[in-house]
Steps between C-alpha positions, in 0.01 A plus 500: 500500500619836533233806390705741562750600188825608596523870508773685299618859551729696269716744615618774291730749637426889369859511352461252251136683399683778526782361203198359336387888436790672451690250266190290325263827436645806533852399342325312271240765379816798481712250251184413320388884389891594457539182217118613386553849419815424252419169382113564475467137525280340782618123495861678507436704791361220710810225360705780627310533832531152563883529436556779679299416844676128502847675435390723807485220652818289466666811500339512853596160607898531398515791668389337883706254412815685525 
């Protein structure tokens, strides 16, 4: 028998941590307090945030694709 587990290594490159934080938190947290401030609703703002990062990106995605 083998006692050795097979070892796994994840690579992740920096630009895709780097989309991560741009798109998923800081995108995210700007079109969160802009809904907030004029809808003063919470579960608004973050149904909004949602939308608006995953609109990011597909927005993002048609756009390489041209």
């Amino acid at each position: 028998m083998d006692n050795n587990p097979p070892f796994v290594m994840v690579v992740i490159p920096l630009s895709t941590i780097k989309k991560f934080i741009i798109i998923d938190l800081l995108a995210g947290t700007a079109i969160f307090h802009m809904l907030k401030m004029p809808l003063h609703s919470f579960l608004a703002a973050s149904a909004g945030s949602m939308v608006g990062t995953i609109l990011i990106k597909q927005s993002l995605k048609l756009l390489r694709k041209r």
